[in-house]
N, C-alpha and C positions, 0 to 999 in steps of 0.2 A: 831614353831614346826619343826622336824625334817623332811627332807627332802626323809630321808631313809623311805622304806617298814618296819612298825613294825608289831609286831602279836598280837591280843588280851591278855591284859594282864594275869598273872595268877590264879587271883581271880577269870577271867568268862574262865575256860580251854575251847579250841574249839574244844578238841578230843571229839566224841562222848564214851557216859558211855555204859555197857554191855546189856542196853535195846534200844542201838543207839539211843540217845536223844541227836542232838547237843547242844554245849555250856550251859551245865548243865543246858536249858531251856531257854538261854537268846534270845532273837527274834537278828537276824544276820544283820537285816536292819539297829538297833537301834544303832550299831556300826559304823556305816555311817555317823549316823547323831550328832554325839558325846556325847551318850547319852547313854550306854547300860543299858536295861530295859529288866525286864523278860517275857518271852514269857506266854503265856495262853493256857493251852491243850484245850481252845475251839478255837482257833485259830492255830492250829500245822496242821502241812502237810507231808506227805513222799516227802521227794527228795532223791534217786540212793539209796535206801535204808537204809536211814538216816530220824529220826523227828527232824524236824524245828519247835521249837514254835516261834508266834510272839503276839507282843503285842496290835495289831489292824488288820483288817482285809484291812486297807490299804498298813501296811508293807508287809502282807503276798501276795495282789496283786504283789507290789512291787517287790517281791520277785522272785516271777515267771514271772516279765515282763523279768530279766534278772540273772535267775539261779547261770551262772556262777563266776558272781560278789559278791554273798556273802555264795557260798558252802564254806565249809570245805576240805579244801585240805592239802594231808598231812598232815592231823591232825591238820592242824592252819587255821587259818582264816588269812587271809593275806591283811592289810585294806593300801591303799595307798594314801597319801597326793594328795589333788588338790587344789591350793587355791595361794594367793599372791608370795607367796616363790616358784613355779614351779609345777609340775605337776609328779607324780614318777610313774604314768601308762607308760606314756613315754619310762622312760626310763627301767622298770617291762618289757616291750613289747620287746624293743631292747635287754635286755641279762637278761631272766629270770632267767637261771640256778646260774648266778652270785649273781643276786638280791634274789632268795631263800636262799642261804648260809647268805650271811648278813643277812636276817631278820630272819634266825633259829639261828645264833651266838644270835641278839637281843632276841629272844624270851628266851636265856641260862641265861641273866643278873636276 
């Protein structure tokens, strides 16, 4: 796996639709865990004026244990590598504004 910040593909968009639904209802945790799975409106929540559906009520704890980790920002979801190959929070943390440009070029392929 690549070591770079990618963005959810564009089968599940992360921009929210014109009734603010993120990621056409896919639950944002599920994406984590390399699995994306679709959300359940008995399970959605408002965040910053955005719905999050999720697919259990333990992603949606999940969720709001730690908000900023899987909002929609700038309209992508921005999922970073942590695993054998290195860690890209790291280096997300040290020069975001660089690491956003690469991962909006990726999100363009």
């Amino acid at each position: 796996m690549s070591s770079a910040p990618i963005t959810a593909g564009a089968s599940h968009p992360v921009s929210h639709d014109e009734h603010f639904l993120a990621l056409e209802g896919y639950d944002p945790v599920s994406y984590f865990d390399g699995q994306p799975l679709p959300g359940w409106s008995e399970h959605s929540s408002e965040h910053a004026g955005v719905t999050y559906r999720f697919a259990s009520d333990n992603n949606k704890r999940r969720f709001y244990a730690q908000p900023l980790t899987y909002t929609v920002t700038d309209e992508r979801l921005y999922l970073l590598y942590n695993g054998k190959h290195g860690n890209t929070k790291l280096q997300w943390e040290a020069d975001e504004q660089s690491m956003k440009v690469a991962a909006d070029a990726r999100w363009a392929i």
